[in-house]
C-alpha positions in Angstrom: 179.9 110.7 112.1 180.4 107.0 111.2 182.9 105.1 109.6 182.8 102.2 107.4 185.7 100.8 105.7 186.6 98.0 103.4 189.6 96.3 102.4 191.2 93.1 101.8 189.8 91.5 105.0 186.1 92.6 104.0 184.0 95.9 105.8 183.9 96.5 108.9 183.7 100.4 111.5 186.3 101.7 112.1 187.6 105.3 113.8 188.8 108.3 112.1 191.8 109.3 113.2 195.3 110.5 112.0 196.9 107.4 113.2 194.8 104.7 111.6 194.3 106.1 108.4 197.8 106.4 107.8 198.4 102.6 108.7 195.6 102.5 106.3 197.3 103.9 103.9 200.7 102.2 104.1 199.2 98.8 103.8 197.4 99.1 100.9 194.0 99.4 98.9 191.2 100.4 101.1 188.0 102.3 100.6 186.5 104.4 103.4 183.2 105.3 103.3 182.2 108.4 105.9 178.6 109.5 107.3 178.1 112.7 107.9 181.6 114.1 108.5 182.4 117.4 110.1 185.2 120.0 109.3 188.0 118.4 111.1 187.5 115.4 109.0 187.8 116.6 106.1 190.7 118.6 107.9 192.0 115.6 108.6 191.5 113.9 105.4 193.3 116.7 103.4 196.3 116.2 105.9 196.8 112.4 105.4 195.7 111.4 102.0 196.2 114.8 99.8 193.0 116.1 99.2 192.9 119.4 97.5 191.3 122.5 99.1 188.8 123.0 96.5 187.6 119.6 96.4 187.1 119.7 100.1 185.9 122.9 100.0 182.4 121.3 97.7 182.6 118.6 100.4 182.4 120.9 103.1 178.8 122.5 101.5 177.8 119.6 99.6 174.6 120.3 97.4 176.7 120.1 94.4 176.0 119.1 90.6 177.6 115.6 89.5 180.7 116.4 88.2 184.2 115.0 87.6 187.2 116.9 88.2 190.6 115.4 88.1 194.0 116.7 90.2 197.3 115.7 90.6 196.9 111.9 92.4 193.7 111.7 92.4 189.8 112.1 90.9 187.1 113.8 93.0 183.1 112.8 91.6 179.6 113.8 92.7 177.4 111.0 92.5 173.9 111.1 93.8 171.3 107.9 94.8 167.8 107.6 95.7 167.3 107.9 99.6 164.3 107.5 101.9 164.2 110.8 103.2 162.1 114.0 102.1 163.8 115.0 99.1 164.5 111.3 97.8 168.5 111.6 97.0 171.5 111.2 98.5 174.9 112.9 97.3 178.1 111.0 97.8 181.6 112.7 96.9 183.9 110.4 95.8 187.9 110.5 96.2 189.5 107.9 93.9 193.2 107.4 93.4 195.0 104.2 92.5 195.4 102.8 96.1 192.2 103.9 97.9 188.4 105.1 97.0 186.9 108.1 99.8 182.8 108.3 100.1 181.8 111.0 101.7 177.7 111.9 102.2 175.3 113.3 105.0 172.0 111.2 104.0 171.7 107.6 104.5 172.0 105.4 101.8 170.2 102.0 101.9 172.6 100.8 98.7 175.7 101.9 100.2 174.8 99.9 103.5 174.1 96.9 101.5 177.0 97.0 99.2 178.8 96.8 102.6 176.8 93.9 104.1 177.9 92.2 100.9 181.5 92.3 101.6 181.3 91.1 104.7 183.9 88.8 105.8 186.0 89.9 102.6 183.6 88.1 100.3 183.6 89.1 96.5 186.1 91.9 97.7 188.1 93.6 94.3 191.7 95.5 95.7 191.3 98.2 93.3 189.7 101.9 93.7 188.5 102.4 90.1 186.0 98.8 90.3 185.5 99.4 93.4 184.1 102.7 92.3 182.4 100.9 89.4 180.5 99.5 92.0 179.4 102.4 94.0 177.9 104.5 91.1 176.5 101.5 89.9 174.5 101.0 93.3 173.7 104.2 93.6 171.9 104.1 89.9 170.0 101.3 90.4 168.6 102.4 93.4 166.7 104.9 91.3 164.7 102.1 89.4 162.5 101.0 92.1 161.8 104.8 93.1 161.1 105.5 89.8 158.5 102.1 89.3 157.0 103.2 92.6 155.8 106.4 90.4 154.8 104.6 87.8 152.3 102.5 89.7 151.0 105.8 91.6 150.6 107.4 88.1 148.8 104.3 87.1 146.3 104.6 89.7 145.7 108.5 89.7 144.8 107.9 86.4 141.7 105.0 86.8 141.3 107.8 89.9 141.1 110.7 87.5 138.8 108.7 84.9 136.1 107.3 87.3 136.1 110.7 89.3 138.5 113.3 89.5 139.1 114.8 92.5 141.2 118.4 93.2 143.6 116.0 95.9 144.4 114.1 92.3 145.9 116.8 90.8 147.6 117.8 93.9 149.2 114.5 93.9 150.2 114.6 90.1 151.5 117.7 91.0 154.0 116.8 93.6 155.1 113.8 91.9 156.1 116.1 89.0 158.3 118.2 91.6 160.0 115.1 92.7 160.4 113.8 89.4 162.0 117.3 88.3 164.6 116.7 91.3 165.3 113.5 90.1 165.9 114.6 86.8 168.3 117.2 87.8 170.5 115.0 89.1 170.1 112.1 87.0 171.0 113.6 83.5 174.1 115.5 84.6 174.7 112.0 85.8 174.3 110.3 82.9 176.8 112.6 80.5 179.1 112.2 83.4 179.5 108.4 83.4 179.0 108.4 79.7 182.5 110.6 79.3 184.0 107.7 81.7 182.3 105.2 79.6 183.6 106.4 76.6 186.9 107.3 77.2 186.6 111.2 77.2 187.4 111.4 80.9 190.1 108.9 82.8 190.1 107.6 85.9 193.7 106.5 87.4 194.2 102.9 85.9 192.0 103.4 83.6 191.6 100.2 81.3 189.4 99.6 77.9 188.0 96.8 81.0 186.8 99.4 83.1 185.1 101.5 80.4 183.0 98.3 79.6 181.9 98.7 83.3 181.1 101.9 83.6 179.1 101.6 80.2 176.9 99.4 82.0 176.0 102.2 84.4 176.0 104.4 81.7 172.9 102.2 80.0 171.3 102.0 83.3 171.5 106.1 83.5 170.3 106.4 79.7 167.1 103.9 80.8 166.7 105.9 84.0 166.5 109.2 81.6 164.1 107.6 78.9 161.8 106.5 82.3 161.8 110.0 83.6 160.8 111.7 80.1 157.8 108.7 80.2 157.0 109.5 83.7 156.5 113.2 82.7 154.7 113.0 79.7 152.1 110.3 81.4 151.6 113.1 84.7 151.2 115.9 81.7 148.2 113.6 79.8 147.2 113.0 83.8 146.4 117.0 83.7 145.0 117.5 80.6 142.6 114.0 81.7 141.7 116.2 84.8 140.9 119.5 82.9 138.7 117.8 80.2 137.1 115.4 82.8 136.5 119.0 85.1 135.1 120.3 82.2 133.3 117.7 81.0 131.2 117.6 84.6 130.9 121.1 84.2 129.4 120.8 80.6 127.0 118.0 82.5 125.9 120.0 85.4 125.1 122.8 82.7 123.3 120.8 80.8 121.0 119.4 84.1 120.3 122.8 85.1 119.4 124.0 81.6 116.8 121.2 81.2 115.1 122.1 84.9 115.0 125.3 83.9 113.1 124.5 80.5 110.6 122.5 82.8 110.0 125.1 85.2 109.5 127.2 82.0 105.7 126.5 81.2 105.0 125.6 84.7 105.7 129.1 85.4 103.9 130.3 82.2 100.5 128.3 83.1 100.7 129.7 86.8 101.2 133.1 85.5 98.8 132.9 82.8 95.6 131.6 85.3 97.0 133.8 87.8 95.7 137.2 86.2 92.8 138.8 87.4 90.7 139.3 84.6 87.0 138.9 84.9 86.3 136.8 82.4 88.9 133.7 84.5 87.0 134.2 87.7 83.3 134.2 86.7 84.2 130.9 84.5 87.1 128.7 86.2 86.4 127.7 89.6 85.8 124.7 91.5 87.6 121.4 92.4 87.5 120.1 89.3 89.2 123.6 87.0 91.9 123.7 89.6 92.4 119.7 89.4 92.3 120.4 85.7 94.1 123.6 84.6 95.9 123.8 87.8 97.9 120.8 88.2 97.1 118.2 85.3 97.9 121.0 82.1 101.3 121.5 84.5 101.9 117.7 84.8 101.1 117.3 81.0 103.3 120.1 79.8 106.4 118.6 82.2 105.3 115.3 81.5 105.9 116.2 77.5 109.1 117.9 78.2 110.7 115.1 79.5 109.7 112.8 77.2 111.0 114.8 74.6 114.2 115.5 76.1 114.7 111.6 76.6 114.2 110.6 73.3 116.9 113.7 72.6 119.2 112.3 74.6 119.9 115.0 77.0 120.0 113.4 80.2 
């Protein structure tokens, strides 16, 4: 477990323990940001700052849908962010009251770590919870955009992929793009109605202001563009299946069409063969020689492919 906390004097680590978070939280605003806690922190955090049982209890499982529920002295959130790790998110449970703000996740989270670098040495550092989460849904959203461009430009080249020649590993890659798009999705819709009940009024933080409802509205358009990208994304990998099935079949209807016209070649050649290879009298007291099998043999074969081809040429069927 790591600890990372920011107040006043900017972030820095810090331990978890009974003692120092209740200094912390007789001096003031502070946010404190845990990775990967176990049982007795939440334990511990229940203890010292109030949490509810039921709110710890979603903390202690995670793997929970955003949500907003609100208790006595404080507001407990799900918020989820794009993550480099297998299934692309990261959930973070947020505690927000009107003196501190409480992150709690098990994934890494590269805009988490760099919202802390940026308050380093208490630089651009706002005393107050509700901004302060304004600022941590707000860098967890846009960490989805350059996730989300990242499939854009793989969609982009499946499909000069799928058009020049389409492969089966194509469609296995559409395919599992479209499962992590459909986790994506999942979290960021539920997402989106949340902060837009925030933005709008319907649900309050404590010290709510119209001022922080014009902030989470930003989010809130950033979450509505994230949707709208998502339903794009999804509509281009559908056409990127239906380019594969037609260009599958089109190959097929090509192939076909190849062996049809070899087959109409052989045709006559097989005719002429069998014709001069009957034994009747009259074709072997009168064809014979060099010159009948020169002839008859090959040259009325090379003719009768010879005319085939041209024919199917000037048809246009290969």
């Amino acid at each position: 477990m790591s600890c990372r906390v920011v107040d006043s004097t900017g972030a820095s680590l810090a331990d978890l323990d009974r003692a120092t978070l209740e200094e912390r939280r007789a001096n003031g605003f502070f946010w404190l940001d845990l990775h990967d806690p176990t049982a007795e922190d939440l334990e511990l955090l229940g203890d010292v700052l109030g949490f509810h049982a039921l709110a710890l209890e979603d903390s202690a499982h995670f793997d929970q849908r955003p949500k907003l529920e609100e208790y006595d002295d404080f507001v407990f959130l799900v918020l989820y962010g794009h993550a480099p790790d297998e299934d692309g998110l990261v959930e973070v449970h947020c505690y927000v009251s009107e003196q501190f703000l409480v992150t709690l996740r098990r994934d890494d989270s590269p805009a988490l770590a760099a919202l802390h670098r940026s308050y380093a040495g208490g630089r651009d550092v706002h005393p107050d919870p509700v901004r302060m989460l304004h600022r941590v849904a707000d860098a967890l959203v846009d960490s989805f955009f350059p996730a989300l461009s990242h499939f854009d430009d793989r969609l982009e080249l499946i499909e000069d992929d799928l058009i020049r020649s389409p492969k089966p590993a194509h469609l296995q890659d559409v395919f599992t793009m479209k499962r992590r798009l459909a986790r994506l999705r999942k979290v960021i819709v539920p997402q989106r109605d949340l902060l837009g009940r925030l933005a709008s009024g319907a649900a309050e933080l404590p010290q709510s202001s119209p001022e922080v409802e014009r902030h989470f509205r930003d989010v809130y358009d950033h979450l509505i563009r994230l949707a709208e990208m998502i339903e794009t994304s999804r509509e281009v990998m559908t056409a990127a299946v239906d380019v594969y099935l037609s260009s599958s079949s089109n190959r097929l209807g090509e192939v076909t069409k190849q062996l049809a016209v070899i087959a109409t070649i052989f045709l006559p050649l097989t005719f002429i063969t069998g014709f001069f290879g009957q034994n009747f009298p009259w074709l072997v007291e009168h064809i014979g020689g060099l010159w009948s099998f020169v002839a008859l043999g090959i040259g009325t074969q090379l003719v009768g492919a010879l005319i085939l081809l041209v024919y199917f040429k000037r048809r246009g069927w290969f």
